[in-house]
N, C-alpha and C positions, 0 to 999 in steps of 0.2 A: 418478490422481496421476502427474504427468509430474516423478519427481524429480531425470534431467537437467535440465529446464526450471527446477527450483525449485534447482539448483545453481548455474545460469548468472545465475538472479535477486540471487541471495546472495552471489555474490562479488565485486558492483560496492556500493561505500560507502556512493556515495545511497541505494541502492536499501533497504538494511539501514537505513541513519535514517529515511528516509520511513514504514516499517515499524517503527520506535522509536517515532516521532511519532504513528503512528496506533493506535499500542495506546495511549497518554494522549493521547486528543482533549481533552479538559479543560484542560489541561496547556499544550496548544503550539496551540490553535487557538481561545482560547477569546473571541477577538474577533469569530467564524461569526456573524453575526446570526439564523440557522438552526440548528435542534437538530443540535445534533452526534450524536443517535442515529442519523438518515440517513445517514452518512458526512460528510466531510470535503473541502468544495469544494475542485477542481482549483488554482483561483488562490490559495487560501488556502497551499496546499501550494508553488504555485510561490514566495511571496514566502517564505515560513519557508526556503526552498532556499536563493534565492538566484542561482537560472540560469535562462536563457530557458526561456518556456514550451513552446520545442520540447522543448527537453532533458527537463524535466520529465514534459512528456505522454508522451516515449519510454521515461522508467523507469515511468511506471505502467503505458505498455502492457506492458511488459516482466514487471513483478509482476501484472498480471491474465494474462496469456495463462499464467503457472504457479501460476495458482489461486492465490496467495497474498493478492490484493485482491480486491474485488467494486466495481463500481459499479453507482450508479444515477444516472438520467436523470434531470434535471428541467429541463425547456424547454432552454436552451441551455447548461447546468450538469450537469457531473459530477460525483460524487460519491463517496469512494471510503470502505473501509472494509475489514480484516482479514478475511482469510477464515480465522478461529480452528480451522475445523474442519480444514480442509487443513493449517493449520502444527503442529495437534496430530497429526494423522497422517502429515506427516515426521517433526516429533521424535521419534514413536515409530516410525518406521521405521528411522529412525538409530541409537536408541537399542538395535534390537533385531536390528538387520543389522551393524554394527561390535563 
């Protein structure tokens, strides 16, 4: 766990909503014609945003390269999803280092 990495992810806004959104995929995605157990398609994520899909794609790269999302592939579709394990092992490293 790189929690510089999960520091720099977290103090940009989108990045913390996108990360809102996808703890309730039911919630904020639930027009997916695909199970939202896979994750949460890229383009689904860019129109809830709001900004070009560059931008978008660059806050996910930026929450997957610090563990905090996961994708998966499907043909020309990504798909993202909480990486629950990693953000439960910051909060408790936060919780237990401050």
């Amino acid at each position: 766990m790189d929690i510089d990495a999960i520091h720099k992810a977290l103090a940009n806004p989108v990045r913390r909503q996108i990360l809102a959104w996808l703890k309730e995929p039911q919630q904020y995605f639930s027009e997916q014609h695909l199970p939202l157990d896979m994750g949460v398609c890229a383009g689904q994520i860019d129109k809830r945003a709001g900004l070009s899909q560059s931008t978008v794609s660059a806050h996910l790269t930026t929450l997957q390269n610090a563990g905090l999302v996961t994708v998966q592939r499907l043909g020309q579709w990504n798909f993202f999803k909480r990486d629950e394990a990693t953000i439960q092992a910051f909060l408790d490293h936060m919780n237990k280092g401050l």
